[in-house]
N, CA and C of each residue as an Amber inpcrd file, in Angstrom:
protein
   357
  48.1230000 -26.4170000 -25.4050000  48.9070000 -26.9410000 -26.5190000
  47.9950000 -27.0720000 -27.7330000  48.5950000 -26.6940000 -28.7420000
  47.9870000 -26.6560000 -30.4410000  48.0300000 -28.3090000 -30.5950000
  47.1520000 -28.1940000 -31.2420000  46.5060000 -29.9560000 -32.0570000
  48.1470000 -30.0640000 -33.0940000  48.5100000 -31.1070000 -33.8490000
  49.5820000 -30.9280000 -34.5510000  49.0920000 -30.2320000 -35.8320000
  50.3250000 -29.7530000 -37.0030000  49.5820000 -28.9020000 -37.5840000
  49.1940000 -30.0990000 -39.1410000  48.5780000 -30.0210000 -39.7910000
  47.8080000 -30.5400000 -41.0090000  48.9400000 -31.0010000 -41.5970000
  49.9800000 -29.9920000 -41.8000000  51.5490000 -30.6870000 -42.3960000
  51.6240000 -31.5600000 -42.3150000  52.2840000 -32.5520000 -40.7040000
  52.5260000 -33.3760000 -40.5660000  51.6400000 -34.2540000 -40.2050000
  50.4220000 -34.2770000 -40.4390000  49.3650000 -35.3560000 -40.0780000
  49.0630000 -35.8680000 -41.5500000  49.9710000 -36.2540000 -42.1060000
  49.6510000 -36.9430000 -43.9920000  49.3800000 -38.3880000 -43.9700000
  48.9270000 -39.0080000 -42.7380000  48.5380000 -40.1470000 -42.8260000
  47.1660000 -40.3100000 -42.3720000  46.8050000 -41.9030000 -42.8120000
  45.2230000 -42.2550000 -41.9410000  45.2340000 -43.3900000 -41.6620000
  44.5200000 -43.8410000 -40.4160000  44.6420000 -44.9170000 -39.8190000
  42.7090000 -45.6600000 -39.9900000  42.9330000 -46.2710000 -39.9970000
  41.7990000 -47.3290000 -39.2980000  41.5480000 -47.3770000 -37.7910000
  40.9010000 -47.2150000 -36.8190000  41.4320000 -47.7120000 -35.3040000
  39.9820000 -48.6510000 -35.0990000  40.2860000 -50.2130000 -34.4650000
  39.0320000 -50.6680000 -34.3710000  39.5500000 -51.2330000 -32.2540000
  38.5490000 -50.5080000 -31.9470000  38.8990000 -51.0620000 -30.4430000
  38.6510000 -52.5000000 -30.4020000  39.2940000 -52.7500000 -28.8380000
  39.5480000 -54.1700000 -29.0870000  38.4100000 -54.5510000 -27.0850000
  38.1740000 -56.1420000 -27.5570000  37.2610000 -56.0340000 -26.8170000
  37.4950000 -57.5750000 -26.1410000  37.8630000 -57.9680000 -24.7510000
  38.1770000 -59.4620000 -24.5810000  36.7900000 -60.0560000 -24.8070000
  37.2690000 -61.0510000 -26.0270000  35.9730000 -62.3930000 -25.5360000
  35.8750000 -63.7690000 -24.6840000  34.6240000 -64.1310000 -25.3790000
  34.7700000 -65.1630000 -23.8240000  35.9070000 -66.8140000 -24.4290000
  36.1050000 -67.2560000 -23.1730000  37.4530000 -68.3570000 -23.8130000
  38.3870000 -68.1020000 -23.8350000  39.1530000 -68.6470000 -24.1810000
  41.3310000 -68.7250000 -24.4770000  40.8620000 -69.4820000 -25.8090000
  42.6220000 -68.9190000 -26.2670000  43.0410000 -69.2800000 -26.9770000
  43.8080000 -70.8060000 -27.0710000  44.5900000 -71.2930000 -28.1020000
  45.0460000 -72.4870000 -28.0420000  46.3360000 -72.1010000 -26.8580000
  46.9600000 -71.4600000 -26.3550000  47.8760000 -71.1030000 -25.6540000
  47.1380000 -70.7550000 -24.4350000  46.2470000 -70.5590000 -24.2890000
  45.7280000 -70.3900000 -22.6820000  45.5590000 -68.8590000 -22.3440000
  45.9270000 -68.3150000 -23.3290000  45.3420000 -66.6790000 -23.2980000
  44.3390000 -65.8720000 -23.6670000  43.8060000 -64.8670000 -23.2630000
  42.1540000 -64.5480000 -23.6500000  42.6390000 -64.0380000 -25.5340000
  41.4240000 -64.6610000 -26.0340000  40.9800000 -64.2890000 -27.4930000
  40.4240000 -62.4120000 -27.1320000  40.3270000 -62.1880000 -28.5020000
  39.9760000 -60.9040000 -28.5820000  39.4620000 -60.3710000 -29.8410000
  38.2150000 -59.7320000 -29.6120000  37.6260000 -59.9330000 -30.8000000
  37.0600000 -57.7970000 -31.4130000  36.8590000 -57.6650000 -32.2480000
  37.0910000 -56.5330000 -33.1900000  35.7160000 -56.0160000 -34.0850000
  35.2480000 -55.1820000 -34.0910000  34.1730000 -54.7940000 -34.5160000
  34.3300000 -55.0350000 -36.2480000  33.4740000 -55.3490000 -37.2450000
  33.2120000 -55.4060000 -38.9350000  33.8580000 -54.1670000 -38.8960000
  32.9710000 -52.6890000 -38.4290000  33.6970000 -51.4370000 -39.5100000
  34.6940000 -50.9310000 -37.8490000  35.5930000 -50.1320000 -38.5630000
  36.4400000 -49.1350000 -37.1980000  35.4460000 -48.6390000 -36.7840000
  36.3380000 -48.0700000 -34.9480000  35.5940000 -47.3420000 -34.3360000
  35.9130000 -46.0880000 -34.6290000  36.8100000 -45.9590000 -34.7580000
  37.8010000 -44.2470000 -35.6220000  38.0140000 -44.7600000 -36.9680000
  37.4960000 -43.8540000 -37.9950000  37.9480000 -44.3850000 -39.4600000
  38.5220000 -43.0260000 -40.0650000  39.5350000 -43.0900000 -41.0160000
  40.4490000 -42.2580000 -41.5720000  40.9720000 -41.2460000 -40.3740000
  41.6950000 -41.2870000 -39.4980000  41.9470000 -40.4340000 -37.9910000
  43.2990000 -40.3120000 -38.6720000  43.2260000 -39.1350000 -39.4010000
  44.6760000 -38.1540000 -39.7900000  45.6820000 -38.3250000 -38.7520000
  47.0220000 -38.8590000 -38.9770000  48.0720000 -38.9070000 -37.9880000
  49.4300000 -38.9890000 -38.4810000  50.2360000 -38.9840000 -37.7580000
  51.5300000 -39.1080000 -38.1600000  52.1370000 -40.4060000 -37.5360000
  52.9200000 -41.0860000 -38.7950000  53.6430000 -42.5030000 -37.9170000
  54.9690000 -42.5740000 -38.1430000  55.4170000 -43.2380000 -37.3040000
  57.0820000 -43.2610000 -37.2610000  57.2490000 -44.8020000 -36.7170000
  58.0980000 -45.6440000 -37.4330000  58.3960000 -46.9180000 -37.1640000
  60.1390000 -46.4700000 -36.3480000  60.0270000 -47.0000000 -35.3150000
  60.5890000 -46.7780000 -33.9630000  62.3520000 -48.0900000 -33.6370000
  61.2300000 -49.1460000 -33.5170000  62.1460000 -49.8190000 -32.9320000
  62.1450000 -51.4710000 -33.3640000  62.8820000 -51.8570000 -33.4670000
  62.7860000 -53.9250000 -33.9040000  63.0520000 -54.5990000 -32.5330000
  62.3200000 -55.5570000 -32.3480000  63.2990000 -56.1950000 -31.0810000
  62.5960000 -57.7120000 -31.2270000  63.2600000 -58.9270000 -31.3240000
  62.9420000 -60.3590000 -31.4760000  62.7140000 -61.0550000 -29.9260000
  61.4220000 -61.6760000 -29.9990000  60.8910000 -62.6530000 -28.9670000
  61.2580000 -63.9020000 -29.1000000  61.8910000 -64.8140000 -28.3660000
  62.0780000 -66.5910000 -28.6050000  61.2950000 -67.1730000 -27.7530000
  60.6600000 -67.8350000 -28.2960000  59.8320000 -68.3990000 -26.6530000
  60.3140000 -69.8310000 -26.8540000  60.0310000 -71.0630000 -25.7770000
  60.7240000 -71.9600000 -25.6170000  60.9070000 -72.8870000 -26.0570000
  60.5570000 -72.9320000 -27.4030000  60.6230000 -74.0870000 -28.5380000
  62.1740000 -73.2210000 -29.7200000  62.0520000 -72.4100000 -29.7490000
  63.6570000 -70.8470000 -29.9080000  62.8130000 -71.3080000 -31.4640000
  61.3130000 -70.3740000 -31.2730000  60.8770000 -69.8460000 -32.4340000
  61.4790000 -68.4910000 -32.0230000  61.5770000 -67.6800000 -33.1090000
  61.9090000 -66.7060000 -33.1860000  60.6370000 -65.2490000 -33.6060000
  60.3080000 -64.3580000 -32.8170000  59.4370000 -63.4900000 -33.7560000
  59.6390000 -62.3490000 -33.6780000  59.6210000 -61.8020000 -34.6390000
  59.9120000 -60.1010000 -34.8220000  58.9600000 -59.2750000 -34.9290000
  58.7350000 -58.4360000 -34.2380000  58.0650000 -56.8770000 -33.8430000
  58.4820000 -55.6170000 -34.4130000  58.1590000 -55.0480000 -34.8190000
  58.4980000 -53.7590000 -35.3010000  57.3460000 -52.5120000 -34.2640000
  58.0900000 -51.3570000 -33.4110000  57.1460000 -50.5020000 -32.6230000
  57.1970000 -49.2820000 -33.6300000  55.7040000 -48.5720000 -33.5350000
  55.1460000 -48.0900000 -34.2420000  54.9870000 -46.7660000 -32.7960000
  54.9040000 -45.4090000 -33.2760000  54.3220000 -44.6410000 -32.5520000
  53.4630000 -43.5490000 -33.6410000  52.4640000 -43.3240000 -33.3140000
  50.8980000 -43.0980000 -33.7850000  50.9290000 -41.4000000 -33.1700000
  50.8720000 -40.1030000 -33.6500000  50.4950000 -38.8280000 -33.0240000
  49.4960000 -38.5560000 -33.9260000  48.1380000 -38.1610000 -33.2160000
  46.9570000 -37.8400000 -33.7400000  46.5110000 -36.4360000 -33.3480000
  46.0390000 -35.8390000 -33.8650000  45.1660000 -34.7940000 -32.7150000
  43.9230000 -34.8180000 -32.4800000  43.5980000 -35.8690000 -32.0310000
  42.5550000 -36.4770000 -31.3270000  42.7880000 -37.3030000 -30.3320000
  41.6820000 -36.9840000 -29.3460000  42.0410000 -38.2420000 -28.0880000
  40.9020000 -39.7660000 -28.7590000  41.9190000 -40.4670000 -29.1040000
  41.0050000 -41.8690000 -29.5860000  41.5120000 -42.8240000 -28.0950000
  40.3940000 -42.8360000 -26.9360000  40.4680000 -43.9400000 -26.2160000
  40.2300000 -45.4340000 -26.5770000  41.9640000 -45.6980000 -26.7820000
  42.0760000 -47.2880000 -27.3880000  42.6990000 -48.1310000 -26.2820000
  41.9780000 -49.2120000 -25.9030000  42.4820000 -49.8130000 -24.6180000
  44.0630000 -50.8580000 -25.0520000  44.1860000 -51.3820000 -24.6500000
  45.3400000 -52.4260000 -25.1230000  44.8900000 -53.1830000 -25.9410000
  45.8860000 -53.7070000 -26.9110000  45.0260000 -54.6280000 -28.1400000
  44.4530000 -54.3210000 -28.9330000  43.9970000 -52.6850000 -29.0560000
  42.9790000 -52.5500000 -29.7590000  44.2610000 -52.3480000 -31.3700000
  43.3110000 -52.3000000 -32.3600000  43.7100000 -53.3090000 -33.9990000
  43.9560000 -51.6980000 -34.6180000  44.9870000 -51.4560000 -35.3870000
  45.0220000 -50.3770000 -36.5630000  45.5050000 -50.7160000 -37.6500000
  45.3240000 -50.0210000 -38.7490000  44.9060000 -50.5990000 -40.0990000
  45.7220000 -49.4780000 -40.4610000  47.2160000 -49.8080000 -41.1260000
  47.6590000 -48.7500000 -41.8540000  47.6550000 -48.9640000 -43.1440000
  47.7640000 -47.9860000 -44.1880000  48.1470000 -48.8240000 -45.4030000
  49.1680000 -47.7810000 -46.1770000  50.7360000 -47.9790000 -46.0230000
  51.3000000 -46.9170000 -46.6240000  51.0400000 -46.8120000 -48.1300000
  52.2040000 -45.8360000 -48.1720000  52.3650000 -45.1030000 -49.7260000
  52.3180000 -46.2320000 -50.9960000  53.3990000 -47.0300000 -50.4110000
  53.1480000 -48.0490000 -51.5490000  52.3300000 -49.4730000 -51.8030000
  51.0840000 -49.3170000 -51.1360000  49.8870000 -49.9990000 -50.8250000
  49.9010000 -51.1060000 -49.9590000  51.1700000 -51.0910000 -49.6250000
  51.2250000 -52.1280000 -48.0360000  50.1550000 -52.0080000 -47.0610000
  49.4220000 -53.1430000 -46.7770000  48.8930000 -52.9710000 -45.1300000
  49.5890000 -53.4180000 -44.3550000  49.8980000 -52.6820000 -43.2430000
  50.6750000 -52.6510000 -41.7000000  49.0260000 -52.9870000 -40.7480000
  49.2240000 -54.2440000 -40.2060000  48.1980000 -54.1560000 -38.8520000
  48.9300000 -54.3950000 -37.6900000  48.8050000 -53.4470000 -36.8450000
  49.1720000 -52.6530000 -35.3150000  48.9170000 -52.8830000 -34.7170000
  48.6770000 -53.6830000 -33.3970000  47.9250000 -53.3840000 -31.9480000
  48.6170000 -52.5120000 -31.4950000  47.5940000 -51.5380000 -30.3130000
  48.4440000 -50.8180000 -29.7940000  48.5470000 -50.8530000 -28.6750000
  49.6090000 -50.6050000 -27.4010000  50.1080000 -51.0090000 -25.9990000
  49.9310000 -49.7630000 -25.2940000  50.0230000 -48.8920000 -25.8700000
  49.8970000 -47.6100000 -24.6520000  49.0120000 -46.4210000 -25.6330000
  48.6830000 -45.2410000 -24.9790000  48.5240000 -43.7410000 -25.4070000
  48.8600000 -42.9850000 -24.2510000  49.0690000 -42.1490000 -24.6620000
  48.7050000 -40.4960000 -23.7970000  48.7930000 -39.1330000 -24.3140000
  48.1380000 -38.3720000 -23.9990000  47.8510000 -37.2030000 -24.3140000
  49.6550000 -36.2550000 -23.9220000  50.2050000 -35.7650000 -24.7490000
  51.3300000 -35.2040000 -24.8180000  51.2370000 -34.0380000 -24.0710000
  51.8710000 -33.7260000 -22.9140000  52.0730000 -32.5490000 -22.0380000
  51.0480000 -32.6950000 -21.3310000  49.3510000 -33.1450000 -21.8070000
  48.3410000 -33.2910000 -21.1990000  47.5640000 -31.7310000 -20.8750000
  47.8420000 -31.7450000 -22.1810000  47.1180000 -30.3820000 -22.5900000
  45.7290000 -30.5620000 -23.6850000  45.5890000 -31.5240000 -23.8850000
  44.4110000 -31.8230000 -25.1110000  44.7400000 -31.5510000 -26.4550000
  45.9120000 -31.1920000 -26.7560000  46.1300000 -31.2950000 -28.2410000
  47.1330000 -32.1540000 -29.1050000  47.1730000 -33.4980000 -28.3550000
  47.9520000 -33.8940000 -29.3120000  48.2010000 -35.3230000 -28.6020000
  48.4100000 -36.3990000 -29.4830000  47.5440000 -37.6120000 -28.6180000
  49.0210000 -38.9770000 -29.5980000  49.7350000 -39.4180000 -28.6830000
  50.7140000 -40.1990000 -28.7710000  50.0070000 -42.2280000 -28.6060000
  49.9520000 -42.7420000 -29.8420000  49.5260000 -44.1920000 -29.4330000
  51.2230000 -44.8980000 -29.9520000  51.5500000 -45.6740000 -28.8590000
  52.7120000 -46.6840000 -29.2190000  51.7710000 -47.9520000 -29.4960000
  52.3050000 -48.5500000 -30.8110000  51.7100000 -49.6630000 -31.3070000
  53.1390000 -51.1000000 -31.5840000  52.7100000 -51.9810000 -31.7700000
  53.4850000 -53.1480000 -32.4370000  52.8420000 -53.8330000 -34.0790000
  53.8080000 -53.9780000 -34.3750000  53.2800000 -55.2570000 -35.9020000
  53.9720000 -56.0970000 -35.6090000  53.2530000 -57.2340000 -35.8930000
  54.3200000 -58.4820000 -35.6900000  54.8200000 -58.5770000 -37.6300000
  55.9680000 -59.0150000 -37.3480000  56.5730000 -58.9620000 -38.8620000
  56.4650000 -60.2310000 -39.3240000
């Protein structure tokens, strides 16, 4: 399989892997902490905002997610959590963790990350 073609790769990301540190958080979950510069910097890709779906947890806060899916043609091994830095057209920054990757067909050319923003 072909890498995607230059056309549709008109974006760039930030990718900074993500790394558990030591401790919890005020909620009892591991902290996680992020390198000063990315580990991938400007990684040409294409993004597509996907899906909305709202979390309540048991106080009925409410929080909203927006899923993000990321095609690169590069394999960037990003574990869970790890941080992306978008900044669209009209100078918005979008920051991402991302929940999954895989290599598309699993042919080496073309590399799928599903991400979240919390809104």
């Amino acid at each position: 399989m072909q890498s995607p073609s230059t056309a549709i790769l008109i974006n760039e990301v930030d990718m900074y892997v993500s790394s558990p540190a030591v401790g919890r958080d005020l909620d009892g979950g591991p902290k996680w902490t992020y390198a000063t510069t990315p580990t991938y910097r400007s990684v040409p890709c294409m993004l597509e905002a996907d899906d909305m779906y709202e979390l309540v947890d048991d106080q009925q806060r409410v929080t909203q997610y927006l899923v993000w899916y990321i095609m690169t043609g590069e394999r960037c091994n990003l574990p869970a959590r790890s941080k992306i830095i978008y900044v669209d057209d009209a100078g918005d920054t979008h920051t991402l963790f991302a929940e999954a990757n895989r290599g598309e067909a699993e042919r080496g050319g073309a590399y799928t990350i599903r991400a979240v923003e919390q809104l």
